[in-house]
C-alpha positions in Angstrom: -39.9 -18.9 127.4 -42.0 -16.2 128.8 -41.7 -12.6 127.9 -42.4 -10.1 130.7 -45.9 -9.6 129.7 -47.0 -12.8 130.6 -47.5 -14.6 127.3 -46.4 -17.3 125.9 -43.7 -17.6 123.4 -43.6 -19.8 120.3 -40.0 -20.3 119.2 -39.2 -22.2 116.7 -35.8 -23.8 114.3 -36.0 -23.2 110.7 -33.4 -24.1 108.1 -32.3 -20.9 105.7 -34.2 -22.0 103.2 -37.6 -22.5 105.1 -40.4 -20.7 103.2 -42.0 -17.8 104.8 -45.7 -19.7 104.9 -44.0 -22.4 106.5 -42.8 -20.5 108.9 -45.7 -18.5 109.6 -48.1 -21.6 110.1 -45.9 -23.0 112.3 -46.0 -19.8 114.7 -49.7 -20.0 113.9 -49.6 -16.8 111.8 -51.4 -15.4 109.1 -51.5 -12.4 106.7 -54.0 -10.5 108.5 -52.4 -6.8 109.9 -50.2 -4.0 108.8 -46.8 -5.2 109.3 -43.8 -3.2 110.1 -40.1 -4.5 109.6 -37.3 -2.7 112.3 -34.0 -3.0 110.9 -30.7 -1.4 112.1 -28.6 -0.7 115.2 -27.4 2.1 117.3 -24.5 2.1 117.4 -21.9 5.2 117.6 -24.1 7.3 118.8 -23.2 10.8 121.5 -24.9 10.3 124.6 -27.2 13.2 123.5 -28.4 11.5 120.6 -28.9 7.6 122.0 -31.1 9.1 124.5 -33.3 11.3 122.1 -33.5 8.0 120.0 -34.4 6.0 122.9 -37.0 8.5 123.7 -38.3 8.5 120.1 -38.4 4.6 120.2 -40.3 4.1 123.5 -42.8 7.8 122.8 -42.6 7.4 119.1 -42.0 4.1 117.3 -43.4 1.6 119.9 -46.7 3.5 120.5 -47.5 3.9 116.7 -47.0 0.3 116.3 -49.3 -0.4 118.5 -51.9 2.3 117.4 -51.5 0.6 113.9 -52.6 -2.9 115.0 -49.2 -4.0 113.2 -47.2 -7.1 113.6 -43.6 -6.2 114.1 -40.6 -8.1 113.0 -36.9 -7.3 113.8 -33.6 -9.0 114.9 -34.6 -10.7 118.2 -31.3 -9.9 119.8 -31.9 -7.7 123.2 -29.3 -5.1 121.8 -29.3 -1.4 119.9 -32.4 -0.7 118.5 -33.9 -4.3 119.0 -33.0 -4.0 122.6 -34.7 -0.3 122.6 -38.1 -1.4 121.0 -38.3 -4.6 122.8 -38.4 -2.6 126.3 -40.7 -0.1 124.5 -43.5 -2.5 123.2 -42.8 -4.8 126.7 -43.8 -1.4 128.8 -47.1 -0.6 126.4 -47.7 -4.1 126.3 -48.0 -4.3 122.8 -50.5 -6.6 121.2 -49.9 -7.4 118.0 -47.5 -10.1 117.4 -44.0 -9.6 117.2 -41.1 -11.4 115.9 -37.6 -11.6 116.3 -36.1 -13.5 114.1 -31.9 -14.1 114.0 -29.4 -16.8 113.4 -29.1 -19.7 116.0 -25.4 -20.0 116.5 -25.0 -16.3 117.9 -28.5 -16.3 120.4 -29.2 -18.2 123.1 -32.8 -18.6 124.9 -33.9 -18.2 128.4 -32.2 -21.4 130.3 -29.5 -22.0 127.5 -25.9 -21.1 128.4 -24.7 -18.0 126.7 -21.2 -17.5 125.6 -19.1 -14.2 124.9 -20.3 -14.8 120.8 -23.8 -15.2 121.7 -26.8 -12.4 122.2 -30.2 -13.0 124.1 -33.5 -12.5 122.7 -35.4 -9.7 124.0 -38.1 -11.1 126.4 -40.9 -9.3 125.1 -41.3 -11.1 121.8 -44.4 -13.1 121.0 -42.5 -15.6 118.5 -38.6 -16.0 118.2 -37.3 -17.9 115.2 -34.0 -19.2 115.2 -32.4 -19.6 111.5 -29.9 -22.4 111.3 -26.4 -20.3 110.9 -23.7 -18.9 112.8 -23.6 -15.7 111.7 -25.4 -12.8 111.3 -26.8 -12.2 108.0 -28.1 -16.4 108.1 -31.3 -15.0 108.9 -32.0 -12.8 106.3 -33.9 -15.0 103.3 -36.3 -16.9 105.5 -36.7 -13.6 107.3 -38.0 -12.1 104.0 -39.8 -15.0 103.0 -42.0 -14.5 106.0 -42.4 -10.7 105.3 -43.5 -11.1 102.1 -45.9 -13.3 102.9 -47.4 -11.9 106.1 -47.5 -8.5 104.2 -49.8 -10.5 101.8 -52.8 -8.0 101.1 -51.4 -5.8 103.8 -49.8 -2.8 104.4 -46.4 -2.8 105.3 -43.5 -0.5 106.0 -39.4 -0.6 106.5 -38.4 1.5 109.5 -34.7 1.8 109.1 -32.4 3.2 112.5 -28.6 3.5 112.4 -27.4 0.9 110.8 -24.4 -0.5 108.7 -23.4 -2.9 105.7 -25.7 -6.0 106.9 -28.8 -3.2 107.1 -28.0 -2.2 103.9 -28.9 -5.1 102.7 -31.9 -5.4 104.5 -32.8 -2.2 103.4 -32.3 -3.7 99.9 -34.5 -6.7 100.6 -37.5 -4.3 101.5 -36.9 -2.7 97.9 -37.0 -6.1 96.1 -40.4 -6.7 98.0 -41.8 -3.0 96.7 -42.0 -1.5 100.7 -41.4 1.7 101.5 -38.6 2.4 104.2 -38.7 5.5 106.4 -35.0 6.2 107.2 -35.0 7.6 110.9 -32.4 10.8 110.3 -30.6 11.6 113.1 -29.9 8.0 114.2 -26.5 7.6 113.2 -25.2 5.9 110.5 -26.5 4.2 107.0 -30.1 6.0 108.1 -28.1 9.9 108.2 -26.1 8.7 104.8 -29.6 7.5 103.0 -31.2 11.1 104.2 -28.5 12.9 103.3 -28.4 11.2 99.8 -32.1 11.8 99.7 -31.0 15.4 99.7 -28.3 15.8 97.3 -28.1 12.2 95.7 -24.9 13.5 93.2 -22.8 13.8 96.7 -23.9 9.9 97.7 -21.4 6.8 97.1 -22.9 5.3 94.5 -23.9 2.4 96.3 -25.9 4.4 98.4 -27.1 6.4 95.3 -28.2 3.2 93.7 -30.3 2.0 96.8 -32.1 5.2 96.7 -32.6 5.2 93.2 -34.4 1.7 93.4 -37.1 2.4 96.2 -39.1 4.6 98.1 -37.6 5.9 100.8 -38.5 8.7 102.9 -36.6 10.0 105.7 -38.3 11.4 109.3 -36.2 14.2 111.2 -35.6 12.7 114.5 -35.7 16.3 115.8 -39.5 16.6 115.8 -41.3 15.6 118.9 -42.1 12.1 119.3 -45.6 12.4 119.0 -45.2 13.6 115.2 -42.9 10.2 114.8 -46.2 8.3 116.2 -49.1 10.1 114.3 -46.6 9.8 111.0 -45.2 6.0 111.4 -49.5 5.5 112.7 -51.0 7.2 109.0 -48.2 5.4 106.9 -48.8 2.0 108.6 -53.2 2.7 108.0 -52.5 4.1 104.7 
């Protein structure tokens, strides 16, 4: 599998309950960068505000990863948000690593046969790991497992966009693991109900309220330019 900046891929089959040092030797991977974790979607979004979003993900997000030095890890699939910074880091060519990590049973690879149940990876990953699983939400422990330990001695950060119940529990995942998520208001969904619950927690369901009550979150108006997204994600990522 080659991405479209011309590197190689490693992709690799792990069992759900692989350990994340497993995993990362494997890929060839150590805990040596700042590493940022893209969870969500984008789904339901006007036509107004997918395009600021994509704006903010391809001026915004994707540059300040790559300002940071960080290693990225998200969904894999080529869709919503993963779709958005896959095209983003392909056309800055980003260099860190970056890994998309999902279950195998609903991806397919470059040369495989896809299906009407299946995504594709975006090409721009570095490293794809497929979790044994058929569902989405399969990938989620060894996913963590490898967070955890790649942010080893490192700074690392949840970036949270749209979103629904299988984000939430992403979401909760990075809270278990002490990492701050910045919730990306103005991207629709579970990210606008966290922000507004940062605001005025008593009005929150009290899942929600819980969640908040737990970690650090801190939200980022999607309204400000994009270069204040990259400067702010850049500082938090160096911090």
């Amino acid at each position: 599998m080659t991405p479209t900046n011309a590197t190689t891929v490693e992709t690799i089959l792990v069992a759900q309950t692989t350990p994340g040092a497993e995993i990362a030797a494997r890929l060839g991977l150590k805990p040596q960068r700042p590493l940022a974790l893209v969870m969500g979607g984008a789904a339901d979004l006007s036509a107004e505000d997918g395009a600021r979003l994509a704006r903010q993900v391809h001026e915004g997000l994707g540059p300040a990863l790559q300002v940071a030095g960080a290693a990225v890890i998200d969904g894999g699939t080529d869709a919503g948000i993963m779709g958005m910074l896959n095209a983003a880091l392909g056309r800055i060519g980003f260099s860190g690593p970056y890994i998309g990590v999902a279950p195998a049973g609903v991806t397919y690879l470059p040369g495989e046969l896809p299906n009407e149940d299946t995504y594709p990876f975006g090409l721009n990953h570095t490293h794809i790991v497929q979790v044994e699983g058929q569902e989405f939400g399969d990938e989620r422990e060894p996913m963590f497992s490898l967070a955890a330990y790649l942010a080893s001695g490192q700074r690392s950060l949840g970036i949270l966009v749209n979103g629904g119940k299988g984000t939430q529990k992403e979401a909760l995942e990075n809270v278990r693991q002490g990492r701050e998520v910045v919730v990306l208001r103005g991207s629709g969904r579970l990210a606008d109900e966290i922000a507004a619950a940062l605001d005025a927690p008593q009005q929150a369901r009290p899942d929600i309220r819980q969640l908040i009550t737990l970690g650090r979150f801190t939200p980022f108006d999607l309204r400000n330019p994009p270069n204040f997204l990259l400067d702010y994600l850049a500082r938090k990522l160096a911090a």
